[in-house]
MARMAR-946679 format. One record per residue (C-alpha): residue in three letters; x, y, z. Coordinates in steps of 0.5 Angstrom, whole numbers, padded with zeros to 4 digits, always signed. Each point is the difference from the previous one (the first is absolute). Layout:
ALAXYZ
...
END
This chain:
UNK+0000+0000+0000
UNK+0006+0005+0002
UNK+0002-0002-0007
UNK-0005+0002-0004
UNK-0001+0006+0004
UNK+0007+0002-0001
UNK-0002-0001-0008
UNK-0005+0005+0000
UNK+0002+0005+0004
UNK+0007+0000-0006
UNK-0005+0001-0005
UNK-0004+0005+0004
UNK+0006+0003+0001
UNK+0004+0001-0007
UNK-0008+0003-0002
UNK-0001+0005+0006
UNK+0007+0004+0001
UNK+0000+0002-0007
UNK-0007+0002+0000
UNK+0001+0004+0007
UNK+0007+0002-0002
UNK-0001+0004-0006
UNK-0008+0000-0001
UNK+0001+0008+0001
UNK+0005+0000-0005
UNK-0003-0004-0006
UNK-0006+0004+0001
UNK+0002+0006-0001
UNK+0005-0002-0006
UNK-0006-0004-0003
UNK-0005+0007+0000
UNK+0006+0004-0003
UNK+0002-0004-0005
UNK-0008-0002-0002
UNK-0001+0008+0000
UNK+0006+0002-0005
UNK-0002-0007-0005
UNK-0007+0002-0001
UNK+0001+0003-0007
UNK+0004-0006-0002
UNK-0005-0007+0001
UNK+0006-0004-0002
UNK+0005+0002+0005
UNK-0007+0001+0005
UNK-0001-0008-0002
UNK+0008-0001+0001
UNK+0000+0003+0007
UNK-0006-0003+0003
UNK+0002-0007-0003
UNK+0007+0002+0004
UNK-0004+0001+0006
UNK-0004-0006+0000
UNK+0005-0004-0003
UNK+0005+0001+0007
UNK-0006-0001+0004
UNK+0002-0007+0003
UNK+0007+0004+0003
UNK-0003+0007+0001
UNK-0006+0003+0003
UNK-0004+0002-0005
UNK-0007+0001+0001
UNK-0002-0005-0005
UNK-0007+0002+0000
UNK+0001+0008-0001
UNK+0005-0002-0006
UNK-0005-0005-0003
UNK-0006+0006+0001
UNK+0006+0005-0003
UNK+0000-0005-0006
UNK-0007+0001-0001
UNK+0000+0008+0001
UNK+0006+0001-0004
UNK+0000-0005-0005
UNK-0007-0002-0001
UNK-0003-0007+0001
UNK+0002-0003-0005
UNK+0008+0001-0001
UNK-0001+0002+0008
UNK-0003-0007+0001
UNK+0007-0004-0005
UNK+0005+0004+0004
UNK-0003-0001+0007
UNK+0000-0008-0002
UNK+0006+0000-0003
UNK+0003+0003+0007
UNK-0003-0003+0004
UNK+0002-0008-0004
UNK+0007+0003+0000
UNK+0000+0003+0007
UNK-0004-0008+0003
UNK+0007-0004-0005
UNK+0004+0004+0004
UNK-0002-0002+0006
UNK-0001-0007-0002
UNK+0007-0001-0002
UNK+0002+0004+0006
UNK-0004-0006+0004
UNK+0003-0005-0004
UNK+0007+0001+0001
UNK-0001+0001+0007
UNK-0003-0006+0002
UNK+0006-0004+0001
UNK+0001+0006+0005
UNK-0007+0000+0003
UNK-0001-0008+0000
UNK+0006+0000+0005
UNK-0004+0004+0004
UNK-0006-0004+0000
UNK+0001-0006+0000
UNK-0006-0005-0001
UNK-0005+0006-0001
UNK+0001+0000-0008
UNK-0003-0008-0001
UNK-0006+0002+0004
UNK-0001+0007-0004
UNK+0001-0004-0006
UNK-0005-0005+0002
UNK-0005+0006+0001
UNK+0002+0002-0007
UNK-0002-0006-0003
UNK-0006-0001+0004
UNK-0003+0008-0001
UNK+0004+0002-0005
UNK+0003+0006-0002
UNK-0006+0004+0000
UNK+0003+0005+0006
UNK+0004+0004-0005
UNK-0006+0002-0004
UNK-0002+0002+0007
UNK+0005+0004+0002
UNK+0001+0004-0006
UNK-0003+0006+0002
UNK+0003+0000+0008
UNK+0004+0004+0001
UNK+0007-0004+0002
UNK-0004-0006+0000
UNK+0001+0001-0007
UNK+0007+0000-0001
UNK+0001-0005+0006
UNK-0004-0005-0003
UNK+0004-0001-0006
UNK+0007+0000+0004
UNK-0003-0005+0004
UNK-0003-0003-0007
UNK+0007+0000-0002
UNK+0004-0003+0007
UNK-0006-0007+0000
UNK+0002+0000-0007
UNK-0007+0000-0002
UNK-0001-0003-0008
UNK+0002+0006-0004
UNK-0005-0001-0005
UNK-0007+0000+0006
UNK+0003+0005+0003
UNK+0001+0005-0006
UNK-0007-0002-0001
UNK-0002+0002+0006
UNK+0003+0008+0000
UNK+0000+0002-0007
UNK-0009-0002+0001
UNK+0001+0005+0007
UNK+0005+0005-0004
UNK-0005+0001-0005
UNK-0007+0000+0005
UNK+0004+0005+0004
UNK+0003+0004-0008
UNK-0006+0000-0002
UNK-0004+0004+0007
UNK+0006+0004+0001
UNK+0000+0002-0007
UNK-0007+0002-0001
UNK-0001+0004+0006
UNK+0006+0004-0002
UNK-0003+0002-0005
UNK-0007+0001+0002
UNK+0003+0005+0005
UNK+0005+0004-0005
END
């Protein structure tokens, strides 16, 4: 049990500190850098794919960034690059849990046969479910990666949520332009 407690407080941990460390930082970069690149839709597209893009290692305001992609961009263009972001930010984090459970399976020991029991038995449906959760959403496909979920299942599974949470966040921003 400690093990496992110890998993999840790492993964909590490489998410959180970011986030607390520079959330004011990227908030204020993201708002200046949206303010000069209205004119020009394609580095507009650039910079908000950037941000969502970097959101498994930074604090991004996902939700603020996808709303943007909308207003900015419109709901279709908005909607393409908030879910290419979101796919290559969840690859990402993926491929960080991959290379890492070697690390974390020392860690926590026999919990990996029990959580790939589980996955078996309900299925990796939860990443769909934590697609639109802030931090659970990036946790989620980290501990995808450190379980060494079926890779295929998996991307199932998050680019169906990345396109429900693309396609809500790009039509309400471009509701509210």
């Amino acid at each position: 049990m400690v093990k496992k407690i110890s998993l999840w407080a790492i993964l909590a941990t490489l998410v959180l500190v970011p986030f607390f460390l520079f959330e004011e930082d990227v908030h204020r970069l993201a708002e200046s850098v949206l303010a000069s690149s209205r004119d020009n839709l394609l580095l507009s597209a650039l910079v908000l794919f950037l941000f969502l893009a970097s959101d498994i290692l930074l604090p991004v305001p996902s939700c603020l960034v996808s709303t943007a992609c909308g207003s900015v961009l419109g709901v279709f263009l908005g909607f393409f690059v908030s879910f290419a972001a979101m796919t290559a930010s969840s690859a990402i984090g993926y491929a960080i849990g991959r290379c890492s459970s070697n690390f974390a399976g020392s860690i926590s020991g026999n919990s990996f046969s029990r959580l790939e029991d589980a996955e078996r038995k309900f299925g990796p449906v939860f990443l769909f479910l934590m697609r639109p959760v802030p931090v659970l959403a990036e946790s989620s496909v980290v501990y995808a990666g450190v379980c060494r979920y079926n890779m295929a299942s998996s991307a199932f599974w998050v680019l169906l949520g990345n396109a429900a949470v693309s396609a809500f966040y790009a039509v309400l921003g471009a509701c509210f332009s």
